[in-house]
C-alpha positions in Angstrom: -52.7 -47.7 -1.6 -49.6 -45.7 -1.2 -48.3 -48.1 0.5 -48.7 -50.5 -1.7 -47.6 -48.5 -5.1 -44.4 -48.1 -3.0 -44.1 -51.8 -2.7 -44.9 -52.2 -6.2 -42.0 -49.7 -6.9 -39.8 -50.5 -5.0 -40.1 -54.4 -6.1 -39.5 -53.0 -9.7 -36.5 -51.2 -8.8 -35.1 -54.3 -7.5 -35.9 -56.4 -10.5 -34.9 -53.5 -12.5 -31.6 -53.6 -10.7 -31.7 -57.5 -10.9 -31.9 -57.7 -14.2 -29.1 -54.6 -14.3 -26.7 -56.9 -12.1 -27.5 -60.2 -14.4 -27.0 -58.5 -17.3 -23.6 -57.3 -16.0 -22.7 -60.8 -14.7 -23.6 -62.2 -18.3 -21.5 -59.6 -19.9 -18.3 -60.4 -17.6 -18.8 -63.7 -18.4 -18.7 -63.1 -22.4 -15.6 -61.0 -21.6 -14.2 -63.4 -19.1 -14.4 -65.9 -22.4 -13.6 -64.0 -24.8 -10.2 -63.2 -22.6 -10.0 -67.1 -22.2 -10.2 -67.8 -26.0 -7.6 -65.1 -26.5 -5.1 -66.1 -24.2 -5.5 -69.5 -25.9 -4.8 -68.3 -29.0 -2.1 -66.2 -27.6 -0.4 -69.2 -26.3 -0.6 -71.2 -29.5 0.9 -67.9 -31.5 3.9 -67.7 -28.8 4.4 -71.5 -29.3 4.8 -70.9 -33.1 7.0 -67.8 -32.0 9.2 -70.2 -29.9 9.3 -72.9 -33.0 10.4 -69.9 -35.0 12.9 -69.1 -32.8 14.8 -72.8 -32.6 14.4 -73.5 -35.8 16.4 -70.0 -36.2 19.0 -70.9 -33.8 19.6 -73.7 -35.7 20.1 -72.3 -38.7 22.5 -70.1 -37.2 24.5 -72.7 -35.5 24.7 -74.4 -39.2 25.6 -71.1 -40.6 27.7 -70.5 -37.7 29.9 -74.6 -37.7 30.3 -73.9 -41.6 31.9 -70.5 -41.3 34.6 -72.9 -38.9 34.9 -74.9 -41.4 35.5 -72.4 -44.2 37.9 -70.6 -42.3 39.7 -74.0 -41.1 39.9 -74.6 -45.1 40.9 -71.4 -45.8 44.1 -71.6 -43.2 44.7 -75.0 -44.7 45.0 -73.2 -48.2 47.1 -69.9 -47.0 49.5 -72.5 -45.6 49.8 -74.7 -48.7 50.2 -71.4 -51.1 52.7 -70.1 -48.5 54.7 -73.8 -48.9 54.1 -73.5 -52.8 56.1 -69.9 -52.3 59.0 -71.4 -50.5 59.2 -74.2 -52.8 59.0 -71.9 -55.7 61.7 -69.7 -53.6 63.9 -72.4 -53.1 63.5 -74.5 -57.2 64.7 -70.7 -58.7 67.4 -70.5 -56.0 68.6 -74.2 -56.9 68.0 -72.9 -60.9 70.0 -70.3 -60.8 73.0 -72.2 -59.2 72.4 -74.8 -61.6 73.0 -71.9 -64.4 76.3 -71.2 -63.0 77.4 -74.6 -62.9 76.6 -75.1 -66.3 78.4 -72.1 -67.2 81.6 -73.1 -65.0 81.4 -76.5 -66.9 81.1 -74.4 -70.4 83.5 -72.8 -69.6 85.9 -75.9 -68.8 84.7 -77.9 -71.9 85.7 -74.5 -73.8 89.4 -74.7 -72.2 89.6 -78.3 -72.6 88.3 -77.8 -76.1 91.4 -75.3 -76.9 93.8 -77.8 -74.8 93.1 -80.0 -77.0 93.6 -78.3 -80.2 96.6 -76.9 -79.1 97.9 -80.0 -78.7 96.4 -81.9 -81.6 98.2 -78.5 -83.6 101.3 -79.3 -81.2 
């Protein structure tokens, strides 16, 4: 009968340890899943990541061709205010020659003026 409990022990232990090993197979299974449904979901966040990322660079490009195109405007201004200057420069240079010139020809008409009274008085 020894024999025989030992059997019957030893037959337990085995299912014992059968049921152990299945149980751990079960569970590496529910984690091999769970791992599968994570990495799935991991991939779709990344994917919205990556769309974040483009859409990003996009707008950065925009930002980036409009800042060209500001500063292209902006040269295009600095160079008509600096030809506003230089026409400004050379109208007061002209106006102030002009100023003479009329003064000369005051001047003359002034003389002329007297000429003629002088010889009108003659």
């Amino acid at each position: 009968m020894t024999a025989t409990r030992e059997v019957g022990d030893a037959v337990r232990s085995i299912q014992a340890g059968a049921r152990a090993s299945i149980e751990g197979v079960e569970g590496a299974a529910r984690a091999v899943d769970q791992a599968t449904d994570l990495a799935g979901r991991s991939g779709q966040v990344l994917g919205e990541i990556v769309s974040i990322v483009e859409r990003s660079a996009d707008q950065v490009r925009s930002i980036a061709t409009a800042s060209e195109e500001q500063s292209a405007a902006s040269e295009q201004i600095n160079r008509a205010v600096e030809d506003i200057n230089r026409i400004s420069d050379d109208t007061a240079q002209s106006m102030a020659r002009a100023a003479g010139s009329v003064e000369d020809l005051a001047e003359q008409a002034e003389s002329l003026t007297r000429l003629v009274d002088s010889l009108k008085a003659g």
